[in-house]
C-alpha positions, -999 to +999 in steps of 0.1 A: +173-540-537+179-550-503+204-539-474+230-564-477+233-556-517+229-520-512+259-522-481+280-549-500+278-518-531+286-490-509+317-510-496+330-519-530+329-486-543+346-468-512+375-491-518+374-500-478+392-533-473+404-554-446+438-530-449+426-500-446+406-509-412+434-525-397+457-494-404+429-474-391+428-491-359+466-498-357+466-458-361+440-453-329+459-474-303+491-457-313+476-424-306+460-437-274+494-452-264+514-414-269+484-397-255+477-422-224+512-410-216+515-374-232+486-362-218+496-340-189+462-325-176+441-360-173+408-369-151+391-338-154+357-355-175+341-385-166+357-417-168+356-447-190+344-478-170+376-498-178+401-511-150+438-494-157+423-464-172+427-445-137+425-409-151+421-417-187+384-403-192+364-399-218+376-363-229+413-377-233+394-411-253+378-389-274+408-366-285+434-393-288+408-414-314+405-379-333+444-381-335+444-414-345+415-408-371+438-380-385+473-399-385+451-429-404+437-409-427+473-396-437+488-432-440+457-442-455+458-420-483+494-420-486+499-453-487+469-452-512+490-430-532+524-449-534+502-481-542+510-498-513+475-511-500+455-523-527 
């Protein structure tokens, strides 16, 4: 068995689709967005090399993608639940 059958497996059976990534990511920039702007404390890690992201490190980065990894998961499986994605 080789990688690409043994990947192309994984990813049928997880019931990962095109749909669930883009919710995922659609979840991650809203976070970003509330916490780019909710965030009162900012700058205090190092930064992400990005122009505009004066005082947006890598600590706030890292916590706003766990939010939005959170909130994704939620819609995910809700929407999972109501039948909505598949």
């Amino acid at each position: 068995m080789n990688i690409n059958s043994l990947l192309s497996s994984i990813i049928e059976q997880s019931g990962w689709s095109i749909k669930t990534a883009s919710l995922m990511i659609l979840a991650n920039l809203i976070a970003i967005a509330i916490g780019r702007y909710g965030i009162k404390i900012r700058g205090l890690g190092p930064s992400i090399p990005l122009s505009g992201t004066e005082g947006f490190g890598l600590p706030e980065l890292l916590a706003t993608t766990s939010l939005g990894h959170i909130l994704g998961c939620g819609i995910i499986l809700g929407l999972d639940r109501l039948g909505m994605i598949w």
